[in-house]
Biopython code that builds the backbone (N, CA, C, O; Angstrom):
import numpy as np
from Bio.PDB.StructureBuilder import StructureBuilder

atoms = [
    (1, "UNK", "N", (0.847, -1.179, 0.000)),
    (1, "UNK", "CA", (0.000, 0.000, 0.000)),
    (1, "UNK", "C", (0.889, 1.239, 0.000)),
    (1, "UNK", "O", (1.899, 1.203, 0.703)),
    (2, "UNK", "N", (0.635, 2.273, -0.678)),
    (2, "UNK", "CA", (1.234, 3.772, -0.687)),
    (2, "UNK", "C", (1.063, 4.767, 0.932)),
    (2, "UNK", "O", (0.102, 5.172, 1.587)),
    (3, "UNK", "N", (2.284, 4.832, 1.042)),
    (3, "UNK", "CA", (2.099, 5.607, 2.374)),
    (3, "UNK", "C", (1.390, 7.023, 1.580)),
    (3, "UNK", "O", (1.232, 7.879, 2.451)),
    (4, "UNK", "N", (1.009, 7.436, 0.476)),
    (4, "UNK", "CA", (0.602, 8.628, -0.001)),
    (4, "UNK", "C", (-1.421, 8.270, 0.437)),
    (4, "UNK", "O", (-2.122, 9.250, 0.688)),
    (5, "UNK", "N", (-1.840, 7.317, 0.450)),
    (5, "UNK", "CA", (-3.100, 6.776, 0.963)),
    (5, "UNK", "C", (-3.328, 6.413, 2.691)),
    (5, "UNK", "O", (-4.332, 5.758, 2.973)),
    (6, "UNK", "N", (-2.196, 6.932, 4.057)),
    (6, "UNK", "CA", (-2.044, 6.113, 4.662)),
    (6, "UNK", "C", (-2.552, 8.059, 5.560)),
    (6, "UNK", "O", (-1.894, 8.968, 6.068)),
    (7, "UNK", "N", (-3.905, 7.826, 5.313)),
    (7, "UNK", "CA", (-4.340, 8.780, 5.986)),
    (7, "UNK", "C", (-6.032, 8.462, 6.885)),
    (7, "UNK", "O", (-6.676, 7.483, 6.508)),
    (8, "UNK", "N", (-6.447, 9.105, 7.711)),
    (8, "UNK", "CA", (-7.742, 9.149, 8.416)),
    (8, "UNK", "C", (-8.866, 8.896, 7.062)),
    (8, "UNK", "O", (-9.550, 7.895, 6.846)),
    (9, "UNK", "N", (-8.786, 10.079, 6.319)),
    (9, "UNK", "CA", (-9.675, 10.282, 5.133)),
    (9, "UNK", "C", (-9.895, 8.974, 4.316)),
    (9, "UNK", "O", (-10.984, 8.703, 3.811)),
    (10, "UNK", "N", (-8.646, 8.071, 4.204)),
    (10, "UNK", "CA", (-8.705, 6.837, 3.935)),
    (10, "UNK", "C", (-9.062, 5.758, 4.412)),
    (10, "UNK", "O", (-9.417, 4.856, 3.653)),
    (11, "UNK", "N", (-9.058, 5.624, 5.500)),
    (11, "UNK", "CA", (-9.635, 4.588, 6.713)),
    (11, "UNK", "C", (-11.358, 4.131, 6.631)),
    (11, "UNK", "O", (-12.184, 4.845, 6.064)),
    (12, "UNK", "N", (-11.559, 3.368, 7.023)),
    (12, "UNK", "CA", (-12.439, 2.511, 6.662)),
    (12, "UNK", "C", (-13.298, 2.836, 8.282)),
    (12, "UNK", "O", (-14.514, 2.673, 8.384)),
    (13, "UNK", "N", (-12.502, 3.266, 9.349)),
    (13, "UNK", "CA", (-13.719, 3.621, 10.683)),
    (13, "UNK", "C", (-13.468, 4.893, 10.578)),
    (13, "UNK", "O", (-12.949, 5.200, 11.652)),
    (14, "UNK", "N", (-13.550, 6.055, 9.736)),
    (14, "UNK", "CA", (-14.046, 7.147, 9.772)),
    (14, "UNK", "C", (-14.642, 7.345, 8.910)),
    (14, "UNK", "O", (-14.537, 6.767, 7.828)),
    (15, "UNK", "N", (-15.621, 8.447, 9.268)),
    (15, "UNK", "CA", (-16.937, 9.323, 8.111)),
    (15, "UNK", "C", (-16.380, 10.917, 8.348)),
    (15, "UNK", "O", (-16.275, 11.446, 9.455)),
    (16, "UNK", "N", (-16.150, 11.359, 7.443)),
    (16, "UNK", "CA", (-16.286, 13.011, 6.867)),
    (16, "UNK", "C", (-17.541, 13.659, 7.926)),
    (16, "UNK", "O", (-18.536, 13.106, 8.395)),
    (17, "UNK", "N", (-17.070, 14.943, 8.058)),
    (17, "UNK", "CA", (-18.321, 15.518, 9.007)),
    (17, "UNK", "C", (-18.195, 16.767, 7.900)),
    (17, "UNK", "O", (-17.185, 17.294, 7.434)),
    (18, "UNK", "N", (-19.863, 17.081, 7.619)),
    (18, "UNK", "CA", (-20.426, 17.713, 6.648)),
    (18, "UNK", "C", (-19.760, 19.209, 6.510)),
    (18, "UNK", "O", (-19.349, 19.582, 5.411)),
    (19, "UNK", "N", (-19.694, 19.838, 7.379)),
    (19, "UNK", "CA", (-19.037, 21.138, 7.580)),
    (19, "UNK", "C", (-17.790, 21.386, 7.892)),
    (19, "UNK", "O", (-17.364, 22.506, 8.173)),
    (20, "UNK", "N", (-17.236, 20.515, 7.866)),
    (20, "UNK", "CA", (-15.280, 21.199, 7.851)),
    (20, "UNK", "C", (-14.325, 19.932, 7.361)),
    (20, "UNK", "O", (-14.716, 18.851, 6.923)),
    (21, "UNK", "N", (-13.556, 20.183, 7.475)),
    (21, "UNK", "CA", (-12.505, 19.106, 6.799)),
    (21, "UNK", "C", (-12.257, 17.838, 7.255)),
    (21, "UNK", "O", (-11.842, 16.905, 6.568)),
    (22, "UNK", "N", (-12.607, 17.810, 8.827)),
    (22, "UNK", "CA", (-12.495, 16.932, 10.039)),
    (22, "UNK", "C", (-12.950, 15.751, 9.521)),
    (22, "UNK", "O", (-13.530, 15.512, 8.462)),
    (23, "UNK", "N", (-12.470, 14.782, 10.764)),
    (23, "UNK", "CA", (-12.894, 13.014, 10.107)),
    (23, "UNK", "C", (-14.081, 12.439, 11.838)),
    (23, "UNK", "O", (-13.714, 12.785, 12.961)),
    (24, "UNK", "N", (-15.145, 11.746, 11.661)),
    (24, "UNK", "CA", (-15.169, 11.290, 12.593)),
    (24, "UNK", "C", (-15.009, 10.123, 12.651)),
    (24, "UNK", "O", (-15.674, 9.194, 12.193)),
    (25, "UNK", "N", (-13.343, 10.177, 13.713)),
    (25, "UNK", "CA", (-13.033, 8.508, 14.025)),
    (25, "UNK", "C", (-14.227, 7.565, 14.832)),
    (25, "UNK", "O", (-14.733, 8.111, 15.812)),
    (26, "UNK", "N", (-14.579, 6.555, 14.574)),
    (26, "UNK", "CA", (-14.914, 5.396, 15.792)),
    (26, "UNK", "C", (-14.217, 4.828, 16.718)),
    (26, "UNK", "O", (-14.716, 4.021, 17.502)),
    (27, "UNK", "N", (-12.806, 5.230, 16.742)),
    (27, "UNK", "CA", (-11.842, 5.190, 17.939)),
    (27, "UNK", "C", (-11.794, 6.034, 18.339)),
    (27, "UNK", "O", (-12.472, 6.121, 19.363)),
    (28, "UNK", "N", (-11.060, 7.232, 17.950)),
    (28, "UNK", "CA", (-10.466, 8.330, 18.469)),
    (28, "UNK", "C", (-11.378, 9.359, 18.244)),
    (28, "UNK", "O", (-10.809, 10.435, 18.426)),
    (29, "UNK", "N", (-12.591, 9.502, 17.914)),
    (29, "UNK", "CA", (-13.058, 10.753, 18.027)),
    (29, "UNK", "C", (-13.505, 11.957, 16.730)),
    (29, "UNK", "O", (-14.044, 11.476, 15.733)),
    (30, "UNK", "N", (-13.373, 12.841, 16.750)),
    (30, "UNK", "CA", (-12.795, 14.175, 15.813)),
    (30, "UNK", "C", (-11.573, 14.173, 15.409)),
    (30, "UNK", "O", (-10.699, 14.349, 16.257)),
    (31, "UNK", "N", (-11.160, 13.954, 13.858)),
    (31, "UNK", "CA", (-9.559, 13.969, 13.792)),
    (31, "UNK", "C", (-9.656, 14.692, 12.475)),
    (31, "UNK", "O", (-10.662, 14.802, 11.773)),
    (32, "UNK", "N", (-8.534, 15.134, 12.268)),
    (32, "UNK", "CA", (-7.948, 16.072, 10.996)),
    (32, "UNK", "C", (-7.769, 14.897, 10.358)),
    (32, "UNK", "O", (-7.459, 13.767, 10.736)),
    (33, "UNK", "N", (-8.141, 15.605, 8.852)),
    (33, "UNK", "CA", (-8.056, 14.520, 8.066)),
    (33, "UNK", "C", (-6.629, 13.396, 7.168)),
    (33, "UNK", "O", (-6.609, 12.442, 6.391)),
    (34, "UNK", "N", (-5.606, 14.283, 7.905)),
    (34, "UNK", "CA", (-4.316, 13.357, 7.829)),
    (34, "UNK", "C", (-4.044, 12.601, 8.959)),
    (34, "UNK", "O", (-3.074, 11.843, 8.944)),
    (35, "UNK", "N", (-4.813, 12.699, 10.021)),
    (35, "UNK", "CA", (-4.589, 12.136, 11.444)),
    (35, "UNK", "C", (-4.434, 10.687, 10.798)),
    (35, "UNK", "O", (-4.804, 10.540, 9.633)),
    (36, "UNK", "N", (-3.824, 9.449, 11.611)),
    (36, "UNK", "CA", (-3.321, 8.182, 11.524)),
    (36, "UNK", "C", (-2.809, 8.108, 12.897)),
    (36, "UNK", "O", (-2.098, 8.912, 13.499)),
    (37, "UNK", "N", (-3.590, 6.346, 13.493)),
    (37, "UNK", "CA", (-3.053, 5.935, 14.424)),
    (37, "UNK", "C", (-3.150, 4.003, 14.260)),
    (37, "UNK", "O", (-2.987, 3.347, 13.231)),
    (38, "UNK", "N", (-3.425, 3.566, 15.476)),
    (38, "UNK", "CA", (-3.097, 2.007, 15.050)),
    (38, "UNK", "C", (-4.030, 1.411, 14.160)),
    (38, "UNK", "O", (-3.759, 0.637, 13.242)),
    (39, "UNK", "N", (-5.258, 1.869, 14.533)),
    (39, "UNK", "CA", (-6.430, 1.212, 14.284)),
    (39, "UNK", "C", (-6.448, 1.261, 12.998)),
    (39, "UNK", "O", (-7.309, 0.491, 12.571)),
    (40, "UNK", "N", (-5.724, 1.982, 11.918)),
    (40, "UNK", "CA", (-6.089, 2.259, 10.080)),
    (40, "UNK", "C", (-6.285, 1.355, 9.863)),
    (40, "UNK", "O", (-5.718, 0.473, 10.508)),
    (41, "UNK", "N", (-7.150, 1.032, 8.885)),
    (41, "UNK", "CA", (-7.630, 0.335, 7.994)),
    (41, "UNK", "C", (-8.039, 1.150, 6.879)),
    (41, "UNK", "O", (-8.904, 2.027, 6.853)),
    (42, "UNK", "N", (-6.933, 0.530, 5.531)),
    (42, "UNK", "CA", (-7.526, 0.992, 4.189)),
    (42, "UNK", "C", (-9.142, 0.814, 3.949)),
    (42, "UNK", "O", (-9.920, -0.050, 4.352)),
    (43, "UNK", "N", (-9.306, 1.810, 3.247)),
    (43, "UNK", "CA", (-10.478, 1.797, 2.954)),
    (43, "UNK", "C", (-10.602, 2.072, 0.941)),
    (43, "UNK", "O", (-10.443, 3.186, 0.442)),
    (44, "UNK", "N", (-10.801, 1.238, 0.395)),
    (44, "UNK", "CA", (-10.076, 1.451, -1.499)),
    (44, "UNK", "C", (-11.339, 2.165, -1.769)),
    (44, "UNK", "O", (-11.119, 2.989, -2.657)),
    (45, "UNK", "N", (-12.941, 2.210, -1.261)),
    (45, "UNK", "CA", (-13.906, 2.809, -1.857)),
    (45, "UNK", "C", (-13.802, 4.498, -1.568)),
    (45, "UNK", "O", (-14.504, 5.284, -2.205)),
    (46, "UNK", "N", (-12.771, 4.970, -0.458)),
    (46, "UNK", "CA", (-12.579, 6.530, 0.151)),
    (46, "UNK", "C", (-12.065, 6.910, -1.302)),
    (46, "UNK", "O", (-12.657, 7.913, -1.699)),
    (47, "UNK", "N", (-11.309, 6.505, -2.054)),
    (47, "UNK", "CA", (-10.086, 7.025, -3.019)),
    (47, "UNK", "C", (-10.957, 7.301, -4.334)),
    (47, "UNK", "O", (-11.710, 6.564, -4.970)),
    (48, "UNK", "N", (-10.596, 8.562, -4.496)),
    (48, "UNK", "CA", (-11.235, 9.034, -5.989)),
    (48, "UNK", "C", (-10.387, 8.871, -7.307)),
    (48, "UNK", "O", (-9.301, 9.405, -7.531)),
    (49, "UNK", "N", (-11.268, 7.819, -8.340)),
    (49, "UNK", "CA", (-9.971, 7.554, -8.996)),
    (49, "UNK", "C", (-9.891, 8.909, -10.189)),
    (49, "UNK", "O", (-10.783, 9.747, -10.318)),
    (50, "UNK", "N", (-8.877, 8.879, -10.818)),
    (50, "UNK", "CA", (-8.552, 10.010, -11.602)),
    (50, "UNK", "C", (-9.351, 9.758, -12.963)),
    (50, "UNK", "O", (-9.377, 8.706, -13.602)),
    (51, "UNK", "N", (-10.156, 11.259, -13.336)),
    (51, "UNK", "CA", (-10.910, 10.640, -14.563)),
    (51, "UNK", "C", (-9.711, 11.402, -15.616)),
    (51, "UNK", "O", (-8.949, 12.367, -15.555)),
    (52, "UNK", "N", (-10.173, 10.013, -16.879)),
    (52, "UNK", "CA", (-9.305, 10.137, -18.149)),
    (52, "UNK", "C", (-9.952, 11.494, -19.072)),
    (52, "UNK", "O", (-11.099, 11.895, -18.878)),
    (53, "UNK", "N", (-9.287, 11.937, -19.801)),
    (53, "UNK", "CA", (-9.051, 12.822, -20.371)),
    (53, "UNK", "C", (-9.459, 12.428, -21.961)),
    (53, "UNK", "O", (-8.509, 11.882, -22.522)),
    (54, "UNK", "N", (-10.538, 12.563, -22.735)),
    (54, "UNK", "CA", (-10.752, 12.249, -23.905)),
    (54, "UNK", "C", (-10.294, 13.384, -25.264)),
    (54, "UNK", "O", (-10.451, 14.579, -25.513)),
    (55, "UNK", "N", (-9.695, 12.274, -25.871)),
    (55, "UNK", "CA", (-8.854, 13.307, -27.056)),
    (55, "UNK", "C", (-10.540, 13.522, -28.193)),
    (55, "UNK", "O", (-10.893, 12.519, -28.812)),
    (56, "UNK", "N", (-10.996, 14.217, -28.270)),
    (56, "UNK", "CA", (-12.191, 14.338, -28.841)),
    (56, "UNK", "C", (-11.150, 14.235, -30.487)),
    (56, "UNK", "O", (-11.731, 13.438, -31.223)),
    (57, "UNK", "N", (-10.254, 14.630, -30.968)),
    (57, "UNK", "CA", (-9.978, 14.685, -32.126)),
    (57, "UNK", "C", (-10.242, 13.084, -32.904)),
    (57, "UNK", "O", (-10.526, 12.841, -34.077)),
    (58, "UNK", "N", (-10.071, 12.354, -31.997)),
    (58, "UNK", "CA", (-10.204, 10.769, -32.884)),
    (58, "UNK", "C", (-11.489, 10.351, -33.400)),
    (58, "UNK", "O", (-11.497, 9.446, -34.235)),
    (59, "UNK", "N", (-12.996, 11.081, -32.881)),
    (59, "UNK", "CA", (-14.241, 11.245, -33.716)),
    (59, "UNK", "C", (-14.298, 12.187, -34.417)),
    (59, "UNK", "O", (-13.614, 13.209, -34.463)),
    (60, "UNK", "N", (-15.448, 11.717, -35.198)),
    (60, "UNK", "CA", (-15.620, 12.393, -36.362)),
    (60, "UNK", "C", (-17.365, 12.469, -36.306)),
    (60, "UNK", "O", (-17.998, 11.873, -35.434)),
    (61, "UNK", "N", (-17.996, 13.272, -37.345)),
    (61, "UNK", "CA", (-19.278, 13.414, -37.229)),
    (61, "UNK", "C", (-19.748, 12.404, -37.751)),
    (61, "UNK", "O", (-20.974, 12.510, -37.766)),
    (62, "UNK", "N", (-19.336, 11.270, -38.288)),
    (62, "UNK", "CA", (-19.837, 10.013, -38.531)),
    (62, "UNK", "C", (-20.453, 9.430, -37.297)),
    (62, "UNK", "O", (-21.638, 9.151, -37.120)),
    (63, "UNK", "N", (-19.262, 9.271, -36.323)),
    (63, "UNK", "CA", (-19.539, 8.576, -34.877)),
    (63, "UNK", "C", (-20.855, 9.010, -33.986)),
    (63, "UNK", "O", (-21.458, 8.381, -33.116)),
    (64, "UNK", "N", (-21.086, 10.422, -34.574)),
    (64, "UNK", "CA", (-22.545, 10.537, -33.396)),
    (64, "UNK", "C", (-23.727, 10.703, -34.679)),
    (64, "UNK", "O", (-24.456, 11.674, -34.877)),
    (65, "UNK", "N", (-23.670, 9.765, -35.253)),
    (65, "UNK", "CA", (-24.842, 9.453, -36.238)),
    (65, "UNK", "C", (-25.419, 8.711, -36.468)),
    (65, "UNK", "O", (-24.758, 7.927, -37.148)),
    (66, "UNK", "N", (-26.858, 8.208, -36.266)),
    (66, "UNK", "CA", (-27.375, 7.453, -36.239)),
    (66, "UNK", "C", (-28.134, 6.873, -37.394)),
    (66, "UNK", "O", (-29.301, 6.488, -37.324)),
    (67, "UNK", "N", (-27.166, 6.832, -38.757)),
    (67, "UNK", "CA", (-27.777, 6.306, -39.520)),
    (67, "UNK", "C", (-27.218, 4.855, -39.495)),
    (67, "UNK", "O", (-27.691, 3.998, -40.242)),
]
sb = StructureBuilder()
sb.init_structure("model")
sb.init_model(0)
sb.init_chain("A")
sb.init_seg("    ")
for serial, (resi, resn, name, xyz) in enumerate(atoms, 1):
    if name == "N":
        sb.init_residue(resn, " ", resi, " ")
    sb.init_atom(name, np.array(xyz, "f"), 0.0, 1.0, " ", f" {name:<3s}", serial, name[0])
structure = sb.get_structure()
């Protein structure tokens, strides 16, 4: 696993609290969202994956035609 993922925000026993940046742990409480202690557990559904970038040049007005 990437220590670049090895954060609160990532963890699998915290939820986001609606109004500030904060995490709420089920261990520890209120934590900033880089906070990390024993209890982490990855969590792979927290992680936003990166959206791809479409080269629009490779269609053509053929492609959105429905004949």
């Amino acid at each position: 696993m990437n220590d670049e993922y090895k954060a609160c925000k990532y963890c699998a026993h915290s939820k986001a609290i609606k109004y500030n940046t904060d995490f709420l742990c089920k261990y520890k409480g209120v934590v900033g969202a880089n906070f990390i202690c024993k209890k982490y557990k990855f969590n792979p559904l927290a992680v936003e994956g990166r959206r791809r970038k479409l080269d629009f040049s490779k269609f053509t007005a053929e492609d959105f035609s429905i004949d």
